[in-house]
LONU-178646 format. One record per residue (C-alpha): residue number from 1; residue in three letters; y, z, x. Coordinates in steps of 0.2 Angstrom, whole numbers, always signed. Each point is the difference from the previous one (the first is absolute). Layout:
BEGIN
pos/code/y/z/x
NUM/Ala/Y/Z/X
...
This chain:
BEGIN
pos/code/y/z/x
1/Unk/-118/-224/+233
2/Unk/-3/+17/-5
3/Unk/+14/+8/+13
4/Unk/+11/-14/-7
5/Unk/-1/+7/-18
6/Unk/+0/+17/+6
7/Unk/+18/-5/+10
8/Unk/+4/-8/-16
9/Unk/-2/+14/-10
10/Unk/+8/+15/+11
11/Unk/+18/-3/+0
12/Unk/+0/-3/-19
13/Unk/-12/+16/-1
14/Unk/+13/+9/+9
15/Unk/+14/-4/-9
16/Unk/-7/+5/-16
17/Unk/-6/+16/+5
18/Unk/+17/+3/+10
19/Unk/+8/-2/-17
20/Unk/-10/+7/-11
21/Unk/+1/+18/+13
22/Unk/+20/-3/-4
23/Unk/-3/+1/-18
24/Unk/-10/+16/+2
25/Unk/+11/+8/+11
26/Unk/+14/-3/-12
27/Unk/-8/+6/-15
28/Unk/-6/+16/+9
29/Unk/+17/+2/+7
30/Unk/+11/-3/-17
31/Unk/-9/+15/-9
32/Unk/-2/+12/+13
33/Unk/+20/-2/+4
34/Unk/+11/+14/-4
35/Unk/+10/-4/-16
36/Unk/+14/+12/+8
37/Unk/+2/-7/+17
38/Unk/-2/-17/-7
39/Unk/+15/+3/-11
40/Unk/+10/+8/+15
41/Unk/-3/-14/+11
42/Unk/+8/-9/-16
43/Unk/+15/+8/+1
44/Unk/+1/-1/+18
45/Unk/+0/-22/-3
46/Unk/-18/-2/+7
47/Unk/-1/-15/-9
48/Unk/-19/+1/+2
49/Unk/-2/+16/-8
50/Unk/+9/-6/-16
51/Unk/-13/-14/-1
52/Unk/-15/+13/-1
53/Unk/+10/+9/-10
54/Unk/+2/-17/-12
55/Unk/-18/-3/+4
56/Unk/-5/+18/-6
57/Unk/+13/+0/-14
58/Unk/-15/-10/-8
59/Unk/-15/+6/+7
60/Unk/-14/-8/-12
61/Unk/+4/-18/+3
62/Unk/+3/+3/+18
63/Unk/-17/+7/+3
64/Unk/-7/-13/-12
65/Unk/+8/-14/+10
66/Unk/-8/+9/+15
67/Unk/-18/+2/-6
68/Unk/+0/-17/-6
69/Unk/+7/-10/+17
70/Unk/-12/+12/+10
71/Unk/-15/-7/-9
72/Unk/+8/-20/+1
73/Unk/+1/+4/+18
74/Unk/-17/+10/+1
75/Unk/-9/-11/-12
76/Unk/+7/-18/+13
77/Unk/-7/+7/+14
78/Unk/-18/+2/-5
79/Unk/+1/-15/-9
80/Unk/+7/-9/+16
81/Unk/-16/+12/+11
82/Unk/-13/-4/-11
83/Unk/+5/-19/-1
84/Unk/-2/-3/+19
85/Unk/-14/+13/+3
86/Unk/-9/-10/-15
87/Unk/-2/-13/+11
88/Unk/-1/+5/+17
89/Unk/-15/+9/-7
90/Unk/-7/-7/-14
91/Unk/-10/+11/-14
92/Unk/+3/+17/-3
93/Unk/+1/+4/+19
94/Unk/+19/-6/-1
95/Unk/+4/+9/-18
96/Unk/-5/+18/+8
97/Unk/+10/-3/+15
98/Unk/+15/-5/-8
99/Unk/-4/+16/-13
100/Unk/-3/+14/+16
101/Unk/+14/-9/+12
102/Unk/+13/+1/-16
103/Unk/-4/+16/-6
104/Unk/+3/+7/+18
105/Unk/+14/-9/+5
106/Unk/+8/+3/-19
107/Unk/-4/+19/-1
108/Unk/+7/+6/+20
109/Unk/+13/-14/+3
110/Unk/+4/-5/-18
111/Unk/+1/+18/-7
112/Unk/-1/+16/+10
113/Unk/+9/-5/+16
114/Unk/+14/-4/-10
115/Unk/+0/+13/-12
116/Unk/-3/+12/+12
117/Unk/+17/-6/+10
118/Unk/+9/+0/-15
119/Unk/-4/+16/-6
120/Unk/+5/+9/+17
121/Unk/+18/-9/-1
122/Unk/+2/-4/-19
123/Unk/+20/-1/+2
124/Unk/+1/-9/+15
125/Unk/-14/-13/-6
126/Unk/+9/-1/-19
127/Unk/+15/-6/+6
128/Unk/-6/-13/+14
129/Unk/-13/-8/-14
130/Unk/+13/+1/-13
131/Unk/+7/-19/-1
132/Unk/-18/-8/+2
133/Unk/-6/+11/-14
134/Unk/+12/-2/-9
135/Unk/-3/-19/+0
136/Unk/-15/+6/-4
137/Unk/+5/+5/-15
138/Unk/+9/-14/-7
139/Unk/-14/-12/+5
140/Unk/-15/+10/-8
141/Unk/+10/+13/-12
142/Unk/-1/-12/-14
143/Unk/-20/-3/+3
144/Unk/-1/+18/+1
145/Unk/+8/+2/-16
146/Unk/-11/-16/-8
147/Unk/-15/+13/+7
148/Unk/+8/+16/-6
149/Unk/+1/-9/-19
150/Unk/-15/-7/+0
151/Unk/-9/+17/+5
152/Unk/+10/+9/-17
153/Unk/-7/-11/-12
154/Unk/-17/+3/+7
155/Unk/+1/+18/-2
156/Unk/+9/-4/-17
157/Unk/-15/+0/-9
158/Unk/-8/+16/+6
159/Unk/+14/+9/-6
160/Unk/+10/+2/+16
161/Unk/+17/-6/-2
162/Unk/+13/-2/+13
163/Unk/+17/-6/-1
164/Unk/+8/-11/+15
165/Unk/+12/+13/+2
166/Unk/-15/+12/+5
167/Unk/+2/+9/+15
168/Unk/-17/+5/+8
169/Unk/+10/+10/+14
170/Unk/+9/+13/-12
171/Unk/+15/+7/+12
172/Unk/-2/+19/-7
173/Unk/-19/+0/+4
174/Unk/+2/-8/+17
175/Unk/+13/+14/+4
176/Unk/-9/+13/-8
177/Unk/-17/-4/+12
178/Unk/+8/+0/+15
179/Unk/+8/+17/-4
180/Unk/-18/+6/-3
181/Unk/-8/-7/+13
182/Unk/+13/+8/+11
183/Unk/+1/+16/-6
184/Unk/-20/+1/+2
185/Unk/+2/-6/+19
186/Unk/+13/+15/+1
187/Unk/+17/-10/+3
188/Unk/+7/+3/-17
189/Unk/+0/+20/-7
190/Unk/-4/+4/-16
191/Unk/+17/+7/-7
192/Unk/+7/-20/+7
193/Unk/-16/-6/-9
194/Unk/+6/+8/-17
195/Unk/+18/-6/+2
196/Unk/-5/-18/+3
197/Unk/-11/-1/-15
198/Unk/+13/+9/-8
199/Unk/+10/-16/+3
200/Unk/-13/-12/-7
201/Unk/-4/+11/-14
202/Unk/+15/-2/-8
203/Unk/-1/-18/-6
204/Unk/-17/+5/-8
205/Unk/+3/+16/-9
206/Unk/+10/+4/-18
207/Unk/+13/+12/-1
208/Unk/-12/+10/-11
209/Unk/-10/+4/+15
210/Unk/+13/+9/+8
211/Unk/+14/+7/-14
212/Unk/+1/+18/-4
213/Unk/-8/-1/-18
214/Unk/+10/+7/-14
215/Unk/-8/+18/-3
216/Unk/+5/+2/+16
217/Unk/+18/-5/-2
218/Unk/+14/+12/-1
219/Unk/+11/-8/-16
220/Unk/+16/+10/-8
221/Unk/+4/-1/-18
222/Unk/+15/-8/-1
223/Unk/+5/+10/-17
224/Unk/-1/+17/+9
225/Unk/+16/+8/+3
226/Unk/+12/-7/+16
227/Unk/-2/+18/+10
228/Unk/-20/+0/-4
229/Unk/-1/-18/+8
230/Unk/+11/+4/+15
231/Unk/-11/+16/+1
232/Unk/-17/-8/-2
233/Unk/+6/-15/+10
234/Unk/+5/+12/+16
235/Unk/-17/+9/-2
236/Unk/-14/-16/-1
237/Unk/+1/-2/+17
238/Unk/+2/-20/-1
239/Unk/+15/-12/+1
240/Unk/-3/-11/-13
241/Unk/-6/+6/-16
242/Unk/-2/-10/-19
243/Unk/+9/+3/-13
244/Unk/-6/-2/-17
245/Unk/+2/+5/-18
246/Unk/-10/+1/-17
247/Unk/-17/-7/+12
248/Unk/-5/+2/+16
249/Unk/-2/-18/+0
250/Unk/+18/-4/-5
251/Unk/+9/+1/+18
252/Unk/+17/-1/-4
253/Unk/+7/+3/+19
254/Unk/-6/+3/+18
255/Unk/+11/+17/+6
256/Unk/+4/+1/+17
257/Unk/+3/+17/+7
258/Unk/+12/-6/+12
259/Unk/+11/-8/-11
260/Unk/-1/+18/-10
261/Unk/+5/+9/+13
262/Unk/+16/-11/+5
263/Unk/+6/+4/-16
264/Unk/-6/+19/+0
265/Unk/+11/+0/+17
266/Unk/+16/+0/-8
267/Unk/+7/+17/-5
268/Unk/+6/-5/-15
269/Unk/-16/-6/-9
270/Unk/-8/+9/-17
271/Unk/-18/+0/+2
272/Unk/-3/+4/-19
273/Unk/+9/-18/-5
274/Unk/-3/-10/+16
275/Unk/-5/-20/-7
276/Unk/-16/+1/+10
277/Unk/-8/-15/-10
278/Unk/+17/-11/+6
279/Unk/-6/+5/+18
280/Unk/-17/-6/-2
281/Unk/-5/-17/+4
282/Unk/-7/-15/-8
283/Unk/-19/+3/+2
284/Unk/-10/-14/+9
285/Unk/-16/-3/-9
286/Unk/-15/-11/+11
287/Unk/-16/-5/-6
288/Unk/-15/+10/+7
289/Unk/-9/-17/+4
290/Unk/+14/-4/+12
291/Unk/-6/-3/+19
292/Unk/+6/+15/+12
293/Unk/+9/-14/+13
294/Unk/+7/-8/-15
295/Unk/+8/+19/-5
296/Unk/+5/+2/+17
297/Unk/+9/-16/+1
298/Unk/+8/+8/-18
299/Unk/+5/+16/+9
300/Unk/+9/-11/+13
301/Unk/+8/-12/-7
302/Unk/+8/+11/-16
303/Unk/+2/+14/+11
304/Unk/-8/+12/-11
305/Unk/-15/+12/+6
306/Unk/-7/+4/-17
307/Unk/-7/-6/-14
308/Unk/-10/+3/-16
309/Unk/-17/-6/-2
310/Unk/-5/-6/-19
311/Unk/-14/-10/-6
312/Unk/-2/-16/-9
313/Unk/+7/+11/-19
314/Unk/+13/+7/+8
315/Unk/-7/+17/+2
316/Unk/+6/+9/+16
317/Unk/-15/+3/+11
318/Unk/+9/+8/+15
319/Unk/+14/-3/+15
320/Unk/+0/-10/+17
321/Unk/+11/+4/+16
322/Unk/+4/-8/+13
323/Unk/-7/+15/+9
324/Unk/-17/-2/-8
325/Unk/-4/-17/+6
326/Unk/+5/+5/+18
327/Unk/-11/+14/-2
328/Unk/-13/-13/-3
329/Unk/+3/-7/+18
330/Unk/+4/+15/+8
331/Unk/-6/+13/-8
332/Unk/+5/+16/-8
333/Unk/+19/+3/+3
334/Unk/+6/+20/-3
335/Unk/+17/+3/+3
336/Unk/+8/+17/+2
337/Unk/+1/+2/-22
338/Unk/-19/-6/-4
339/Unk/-11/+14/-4
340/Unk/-15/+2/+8
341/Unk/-14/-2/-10
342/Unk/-17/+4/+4
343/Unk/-9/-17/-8
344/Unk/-12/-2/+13
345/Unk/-10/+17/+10
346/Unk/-15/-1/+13
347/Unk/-10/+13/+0
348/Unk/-9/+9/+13
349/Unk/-17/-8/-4
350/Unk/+8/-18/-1
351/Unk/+1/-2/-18
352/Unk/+19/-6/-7
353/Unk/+8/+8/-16
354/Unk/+11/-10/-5
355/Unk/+10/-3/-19
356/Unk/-6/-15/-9
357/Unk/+18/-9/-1
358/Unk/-3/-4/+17
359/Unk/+1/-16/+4
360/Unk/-15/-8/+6
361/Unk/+10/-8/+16
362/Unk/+8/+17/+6
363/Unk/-16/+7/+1
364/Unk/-7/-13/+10
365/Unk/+16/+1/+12
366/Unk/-1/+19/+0
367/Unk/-20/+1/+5
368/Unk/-1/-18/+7
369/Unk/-13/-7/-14
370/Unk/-5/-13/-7
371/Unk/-1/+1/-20
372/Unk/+4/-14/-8
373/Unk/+17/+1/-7
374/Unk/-2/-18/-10
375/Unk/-8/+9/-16
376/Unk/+13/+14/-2
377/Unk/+13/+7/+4
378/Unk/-2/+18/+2
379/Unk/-14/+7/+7
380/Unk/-5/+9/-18
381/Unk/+0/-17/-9
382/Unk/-10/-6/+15
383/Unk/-15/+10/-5
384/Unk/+1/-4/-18
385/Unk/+0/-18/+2
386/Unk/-15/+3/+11
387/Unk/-12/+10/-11
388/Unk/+9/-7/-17
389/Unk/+4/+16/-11
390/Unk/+9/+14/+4
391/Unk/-8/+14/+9
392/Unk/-5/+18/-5
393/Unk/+9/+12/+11
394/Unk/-16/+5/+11
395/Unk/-7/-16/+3
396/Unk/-5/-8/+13
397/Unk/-1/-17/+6
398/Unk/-7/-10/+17
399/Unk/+13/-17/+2
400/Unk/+8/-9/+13
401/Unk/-9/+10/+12
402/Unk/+6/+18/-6
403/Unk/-2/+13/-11
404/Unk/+11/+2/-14
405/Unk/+3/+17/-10
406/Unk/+9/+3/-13
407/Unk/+7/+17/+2
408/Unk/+15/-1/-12
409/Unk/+2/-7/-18
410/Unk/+13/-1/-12
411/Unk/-3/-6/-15
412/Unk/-4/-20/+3
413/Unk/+9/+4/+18
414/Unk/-10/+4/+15
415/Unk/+15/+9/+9
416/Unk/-12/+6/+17
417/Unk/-16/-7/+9
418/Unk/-7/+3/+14
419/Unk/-8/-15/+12
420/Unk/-13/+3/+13
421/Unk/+5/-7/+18
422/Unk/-8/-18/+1
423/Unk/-21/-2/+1
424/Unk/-9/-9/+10
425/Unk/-15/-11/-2
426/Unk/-12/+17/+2
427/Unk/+11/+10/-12
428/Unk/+10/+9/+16
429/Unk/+19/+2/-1
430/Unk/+10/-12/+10
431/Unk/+15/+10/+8
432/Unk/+18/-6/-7
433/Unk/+12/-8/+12
């Protein structure tokens, strides 16, 4: 009798199990698939690619769907063990069987055969379980949603609130890790590393963060005489240059030298009552809260490269290039007509001199540290915002795993500093690079 139920029972057994190692492999597979090559397979009419791709394009609700037709199947099969065990050995004899003989079967055949298999082939599997997970999907996605509900207003209470929108996989994290995790295996160097968070930064940092601030920014007076504008525009060193007149903060026109000298190229032209205000052009004023890709996409689509940065009253708080947001993804850029500038010296004994208008994210790409660059902007505002006053030229201070120094104040400004090479956790120096 007891061979008969066991016959009963392992054709059934196996079916479970055979589907539930399909719907691991296929949830293993689906996120370890490239993105890329799935999109490529895409464009190339692999029509199984575009179902992962629909599958992925929603990724909660697929994984939800998942988890919870796993579990039916898991969750059937014990039942269905412990049922017949039950009987064919009555008393707990038949409960601990069915419990050791599921958790085995379960655990290798159920989960890490599968997984393991899917893993080493993500694409290849993907695309062959795509249609049966995708059924998958439209069976238990709307369960999965019923659970995912259910679980928002349990945590409601406590204070934890989350939106059916909510993505728990955020796509700029998930690239951001896999960048890291390469780049400490050695795949990705650090200069590629920079660039590609470059990329992500953008969509997470303000235009403030990166504009040449005002006492920085070369501006003529529009009331000066024609032939000292053309003189003092020829001389700054810059292509375009504010205009503006009565206040610094009344930009009346954006000069652009290479309109000036178009005009200065014709012979005929009298400097002393050239219109240079009628050559000027109509200033292009941006908020300092806007997002750098969303002043990207700006730059592009109005085909303009500069702008002027004012705050919430209007006040003009500095300028944005095109240029400076590459830089953010790239890096400095000097061209044959930048001065060079010594904002950043290593001395002998490992020590850095460096100007505190520094920006706190140069420094880090120059010497390949870590401080954080969420706080402030430039390195001197950075220590401020750390020890909460302004420090006396002199002093000294232990943060974010350096020594600070002020060597230079003017004023309220600290103008120089100097920054020990990172500390370990004995107090040793920790070479840069």
């Amino acid at each position: 009798m007891i061979a008969a139920m066991i016959a009963t029972l392992a054709p059934a057994l196996i079916i479970l199990l055979g589907i539930g190692a399909l719907i691991s492999a296929a949830e293993t597979s689906m996120t370890a698939a490239s993105r890329g090559r799935m999109h490529q397979l895409e464009r190339d009419g692999d029509r199984a690619a575009a179902r992962v791709n629909r599958l992925m394009g929603d990724q909660e609700n697929m994984i939800g769907a998942i988890l919870l037709s796993n579990n039916v199947v898991n969750i059937g099969a014990s039942a269905l063990t412990t049922s017949v065990l039950a009987v064919a050995f009555p008393g707990p004899v038949g409960v601990v069987a069915s419990t050791v003989i599921m958790t085995v079967l379960v655990v290798v055949f159920g989960e890490i055969l599968p997984k393991t298999l899917a893993i080493t082939r993500p694409e290849i599997v993907a695309r062959f379980l795509s249609l049966p997970t995708y059924w998958t999907v439209r069976i238990f996605g709307p369960l999965a949603r019923g659970a995912q509900w259910i679980v928002r207003q349990t945590l409601r209470p406590f204070g934890i609130n989350l939106s059916m929108e909510t993505d728990v996989l955020a796509a700029h994290e998930e690239i951001r890790g896999a960048v890291e995790y390469h780049h400490s295996e050695g795949v990705v160097e650090s200069r590629d590393r920079r660039m590609l968070g470059g990329v992500l930064d953008l969509s997470e940092m303000d235009v403030s963060e990166v504009m040449v601030h005002r006492k920085s920014v070369e501006m003529l007076d529009a009331s000066l005489p024609p032939r000292e504008l053309v003189r003092q525009a020829l001389d700054c060193g810059h292509s375009r240059l504010p205009l503006w007149r009565d206040d610094q903060d009344n930009i009346v026109g954006v000069l652009h030298v290479r309109d000036l000298v178009k005009v200065m190229a014709q012979t005929d032209v009298d400097l002393d009552v050239l219109d240079v205000m009628g050559l000027a052009r109509k200033p292009w004023f941006t908020p300092e809260t806007t997002k750098l890709k969303d002043q990207l996409n700006a730059f592009l689509k109005k085909r303009n490269h500069f702008a002027l940065v004012v705050d919430e009253y209007g006040g003009l708080q500095g300028v944005v290039s095109l240029e400076d947001i590459l830089e953010e993804i790239v890096g400095e850029i000097d061209d044959e007509h930048d001065a060079t500038v010594e904002g950043v010296k290593v001395q002998p004994d490992g020590w850095v001199e460096t100007a505190g208008t520094v920006t706190v994210r140069d420094l880090n790409r120059a010497l390949d540290w870590d401080l954080p660059d969420d706080q402030a902007v430039t390195i001197a505002g950075l220590l401020i915002q750390e020890v909460e006053k302004i420090p006396e030229e002199g002093e000294t201070f232990a943060v974010f795993n350096h020594r600070f120094e002020v060597a230079r104040r003017r004023r309220n400004q600290i103008t120089e500093l100097r920054i020990s090479p990172r500390m370990d956790a004995d107090g040793g120096w920790i070479e840069s690079g």
